[in-house]
C-alpha positions in Angstrom: 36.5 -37.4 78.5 33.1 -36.9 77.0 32.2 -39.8 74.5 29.5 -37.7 72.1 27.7 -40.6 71.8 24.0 -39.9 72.8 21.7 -42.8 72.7 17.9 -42.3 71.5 14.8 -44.1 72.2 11.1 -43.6 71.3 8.8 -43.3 74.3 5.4 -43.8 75.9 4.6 -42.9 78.8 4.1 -39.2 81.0 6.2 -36.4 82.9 6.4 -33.5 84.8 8.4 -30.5 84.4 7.8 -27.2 85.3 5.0 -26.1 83.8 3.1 -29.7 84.7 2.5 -32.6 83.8 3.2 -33.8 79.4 3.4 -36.4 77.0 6.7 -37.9 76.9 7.6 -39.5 73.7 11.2 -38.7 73.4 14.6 -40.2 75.4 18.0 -39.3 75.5 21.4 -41.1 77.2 24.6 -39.7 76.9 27.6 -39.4 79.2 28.9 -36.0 79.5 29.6 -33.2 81.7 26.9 -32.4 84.0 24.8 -29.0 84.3 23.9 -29.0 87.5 25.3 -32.4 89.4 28.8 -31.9 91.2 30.8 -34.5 89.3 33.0 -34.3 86.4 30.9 -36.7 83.9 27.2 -38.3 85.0 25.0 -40.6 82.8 22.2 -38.1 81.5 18.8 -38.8 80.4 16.4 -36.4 79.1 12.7 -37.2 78.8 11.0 -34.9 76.2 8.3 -34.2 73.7 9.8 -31.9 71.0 5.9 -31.2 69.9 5.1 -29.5 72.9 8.6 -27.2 72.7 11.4 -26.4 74.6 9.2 -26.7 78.6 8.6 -30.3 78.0 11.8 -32.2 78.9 12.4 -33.3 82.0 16.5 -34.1 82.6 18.4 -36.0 85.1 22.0 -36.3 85.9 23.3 -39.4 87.8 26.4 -41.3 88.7 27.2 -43.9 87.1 26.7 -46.0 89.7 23.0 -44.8 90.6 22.0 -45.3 86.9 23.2 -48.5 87.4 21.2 -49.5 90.2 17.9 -47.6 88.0 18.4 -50.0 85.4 18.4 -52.6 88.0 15.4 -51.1 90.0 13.5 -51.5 86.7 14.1 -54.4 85.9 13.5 -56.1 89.4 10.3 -53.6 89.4 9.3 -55.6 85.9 10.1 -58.8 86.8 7.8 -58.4 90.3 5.1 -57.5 87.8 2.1 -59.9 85.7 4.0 -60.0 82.3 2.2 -57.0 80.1 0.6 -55.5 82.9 2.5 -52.1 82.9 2.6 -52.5 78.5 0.9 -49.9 76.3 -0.8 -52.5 74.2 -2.5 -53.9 77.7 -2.1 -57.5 79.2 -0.4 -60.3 76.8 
């Protein structure tokens, strides 16, 4: 069952898609069927920049259980980390 809820989120940060690397400034998170991925639903999350048109997204398609442990990578990944050393207003 899909649950139509899509979660957004502003971003900073960079990606690279086909056509190289862009400004990413957009997020999405939804469950749903996947495009590509052989399951029946996977956590999706599209990084984007709807300025620079339809090329600049970048999507992924995980389990819930590996987008699970990415949540928990980044965190960990933060915590190992100076506080504000990784923030786009530089070190606190």
């Amino acid at each position: 069952m899909c649950t139509y809820q899509t979660v957004t989120v502003e971003l900073d940060g960079a990606a690279k898609g086909a056509a190289g690397w862009f400004t990413v400034t957009d997020g999405a998170v939804y469950v749903d069927h996947p495009y590509h991925a052989c399951h029946e639903h996977t956590v999706n999350i599209d990084f984007t920049n709807p300025g620079d048109g339809p090329s600049a997204r970048v999507a992924v398609e995980l389990t819930e259980e590996a987008a699970l442990a990415l949540v928990a990578a980044i965190q960990q990944a933060l915590a190992a980390a100076p506080p504000g050393l990784a923030s786009g207003q530089g070190a606190a």
